[in-house]
C-alpha positions in Angstrom: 18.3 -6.3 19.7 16.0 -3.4 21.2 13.0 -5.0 20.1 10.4 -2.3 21.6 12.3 0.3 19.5 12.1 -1.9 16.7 8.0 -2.4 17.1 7.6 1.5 17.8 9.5 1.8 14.4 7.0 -0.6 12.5 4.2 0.7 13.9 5.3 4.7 12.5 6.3 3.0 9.2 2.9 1.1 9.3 0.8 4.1 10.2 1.8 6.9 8.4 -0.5 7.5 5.7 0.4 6.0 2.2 -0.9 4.5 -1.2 -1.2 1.2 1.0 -3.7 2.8 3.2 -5.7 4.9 0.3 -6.5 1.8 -1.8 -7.5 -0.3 1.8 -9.9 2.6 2.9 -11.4 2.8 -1.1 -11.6 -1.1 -1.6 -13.8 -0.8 1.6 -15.7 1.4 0.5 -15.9 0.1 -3.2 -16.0 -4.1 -2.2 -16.5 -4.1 1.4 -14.2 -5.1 4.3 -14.2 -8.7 3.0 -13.4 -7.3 -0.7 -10.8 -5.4 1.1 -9.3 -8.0 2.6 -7.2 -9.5 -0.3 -6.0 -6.0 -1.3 -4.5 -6.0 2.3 -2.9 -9.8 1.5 -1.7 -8.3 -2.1 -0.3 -5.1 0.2 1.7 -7.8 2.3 2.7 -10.4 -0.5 4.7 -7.1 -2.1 6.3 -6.6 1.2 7.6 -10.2 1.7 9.1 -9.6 -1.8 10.8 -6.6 -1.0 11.8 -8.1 2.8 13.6 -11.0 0.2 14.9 -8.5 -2.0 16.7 -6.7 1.0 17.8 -9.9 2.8 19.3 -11.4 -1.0 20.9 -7.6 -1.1 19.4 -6.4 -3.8 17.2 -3.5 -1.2 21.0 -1.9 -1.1 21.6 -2.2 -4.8 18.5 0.3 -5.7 19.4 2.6 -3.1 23.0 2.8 -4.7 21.6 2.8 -8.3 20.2 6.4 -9.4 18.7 4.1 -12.4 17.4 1.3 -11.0 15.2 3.3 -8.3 14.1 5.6 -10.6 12.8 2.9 -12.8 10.8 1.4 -10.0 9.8 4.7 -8.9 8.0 5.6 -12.1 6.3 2.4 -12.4 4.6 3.0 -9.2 4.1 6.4 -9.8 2.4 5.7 -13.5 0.3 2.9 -11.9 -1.0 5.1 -9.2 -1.8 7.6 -11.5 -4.0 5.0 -13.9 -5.6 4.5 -10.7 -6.4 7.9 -10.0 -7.9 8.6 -13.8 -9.5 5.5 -13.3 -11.5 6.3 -10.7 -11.8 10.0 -12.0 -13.2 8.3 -15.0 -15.5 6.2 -13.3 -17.0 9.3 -11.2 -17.9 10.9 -14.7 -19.5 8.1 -16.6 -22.9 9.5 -16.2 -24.6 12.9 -17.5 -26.2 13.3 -14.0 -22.7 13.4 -12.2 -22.8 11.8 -9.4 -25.2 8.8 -9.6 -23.3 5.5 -10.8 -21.4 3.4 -8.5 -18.5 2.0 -8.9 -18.3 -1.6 -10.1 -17.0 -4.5 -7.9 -13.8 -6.2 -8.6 -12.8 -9.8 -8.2 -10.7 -10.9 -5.7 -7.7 -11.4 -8.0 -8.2 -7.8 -8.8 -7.9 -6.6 -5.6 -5.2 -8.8 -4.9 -2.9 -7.7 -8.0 -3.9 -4.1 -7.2 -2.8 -4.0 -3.9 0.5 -6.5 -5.0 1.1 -3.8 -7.7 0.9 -0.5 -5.1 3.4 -1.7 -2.5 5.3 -3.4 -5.2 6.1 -0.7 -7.1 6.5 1.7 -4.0 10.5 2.2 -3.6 10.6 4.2 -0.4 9.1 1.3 1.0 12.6 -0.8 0.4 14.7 1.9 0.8 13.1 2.4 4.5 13.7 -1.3 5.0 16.9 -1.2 3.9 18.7 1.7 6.0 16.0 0.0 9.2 16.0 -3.6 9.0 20.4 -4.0 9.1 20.7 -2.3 12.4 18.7 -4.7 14.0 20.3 -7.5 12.8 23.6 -8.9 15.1 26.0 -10.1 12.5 27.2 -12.5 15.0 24.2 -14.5 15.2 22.4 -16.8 12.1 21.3 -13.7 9.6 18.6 -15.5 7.7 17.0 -16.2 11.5 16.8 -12.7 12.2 15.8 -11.6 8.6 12.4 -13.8 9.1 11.4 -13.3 12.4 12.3 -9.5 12.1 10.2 -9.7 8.5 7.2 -11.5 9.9 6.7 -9.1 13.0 7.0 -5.9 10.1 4.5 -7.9 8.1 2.3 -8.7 10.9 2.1 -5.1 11.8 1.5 -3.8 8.8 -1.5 -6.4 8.5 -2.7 -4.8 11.5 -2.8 -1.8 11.0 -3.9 -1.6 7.2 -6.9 -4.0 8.6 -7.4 -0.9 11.3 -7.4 1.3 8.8 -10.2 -1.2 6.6 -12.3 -1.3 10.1 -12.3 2.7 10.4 -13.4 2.8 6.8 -16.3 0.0 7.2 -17.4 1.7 10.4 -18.7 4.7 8.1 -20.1 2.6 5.3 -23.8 3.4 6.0 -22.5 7.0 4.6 -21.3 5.5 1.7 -24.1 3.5 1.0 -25.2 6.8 -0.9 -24.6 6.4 -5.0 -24.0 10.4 -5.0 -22.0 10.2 -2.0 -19.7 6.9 -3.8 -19.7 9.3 -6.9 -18.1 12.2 -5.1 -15.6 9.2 -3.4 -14.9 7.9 -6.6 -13.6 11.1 -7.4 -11.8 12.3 -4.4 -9.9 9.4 -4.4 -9.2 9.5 -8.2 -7.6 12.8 -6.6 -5.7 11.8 -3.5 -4.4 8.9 -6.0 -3.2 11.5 -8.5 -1.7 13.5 -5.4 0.8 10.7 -3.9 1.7 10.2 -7.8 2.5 13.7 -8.1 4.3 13.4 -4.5 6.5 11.0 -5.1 7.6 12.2 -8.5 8.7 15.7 -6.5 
């Protein structure tokens, strides 16, 4: 197993800019990095589920099922567009535009969010499905491999969605602003709108 390929891969999957790291950089902003926190743990809790799915085979039935993917693929896309008007919404509340913040939301909120976003993200298992097999030896104890290959993918991802959190807190004194959150509420009721529309395409 070519285990620095394998941690080069994770890290690219981790990094590259997604709906995971929109809603981690806007719950800091919104809740805080300690608010943001358990939308990263809801992020990861949705990709144990869909590490299971692929190990139980099911990752390689909604690649092979038009239906089945597209199902899953406008869930996510309708729930990250809720988001988006949400957040639109909230940026419009008041006559003088950009003056009310957004509210706080619970832990559990934040949590379920996240859970829902990377839950309902199907290029996320499809990725893990055509990466995960070929690093798997078919000779040795699969379900083995499948958790210690799942829990370094996991643990990356944890890092670097935390990374992207810290970058976000490190510029909270600019947010700190109401008119400034107002105009964030609203460009991220945008960029959530955009990956919607992006994924639909």
């Amino acid at each position: 197993m070519d285990f620095i390929g394998f941690i080069v891969a994770c890290i690219f999957f981790s990094i590259s800019p997604g709906s995971g790291a929109v809603v981690s950089i806007n719950n800091v902003i919104v809740n805080g990095l300690k608010g943001a926190s358990f939308g990263v743990l809801g992020l990861q809790a949705a990709l144990i589920v869909h590490l299971f799915f692929i190990y139980l085979g099911i990752g390689m039935l909604v690649s092979q099922s038009p239906l089945l993917y597209s199902v899953i693929k406008y869930l996510g896309i309708a729930y990250l567009a809720y988001l988006g008007v949400d957040k639109i919404m909230n940026s419009l509340k008041s006559k003088d535009f950009f003056i009310v913040d957004e509210a706080k939301k619970s832990k559990q909120v934040l949590m379920r969010q996240g859970f829902i976003v990377n839950l309902t993200n199907p290029k996320s298992i499809i990725f893990l499905t055509a990466f995960l097999p070929q690093f798997v030896n078919e000779h040795s104890q699969a379900a083995t491999q499948y958790l210690l290959l799942g829990s370094i993918v996991v643990l990356i991802d944890t890092i670097v969605m935390f990374l992207y959190s810290l970058g976000a807190s490190s510029f909270k004194s600019f947010f700190s602003e109401a008119q400034t959150m107002r105009n964030i509420n609203f460009m991220f009721g945008i960029i959530f709108i955009g990956i919607a529309i992006s994924i639909a395409m």
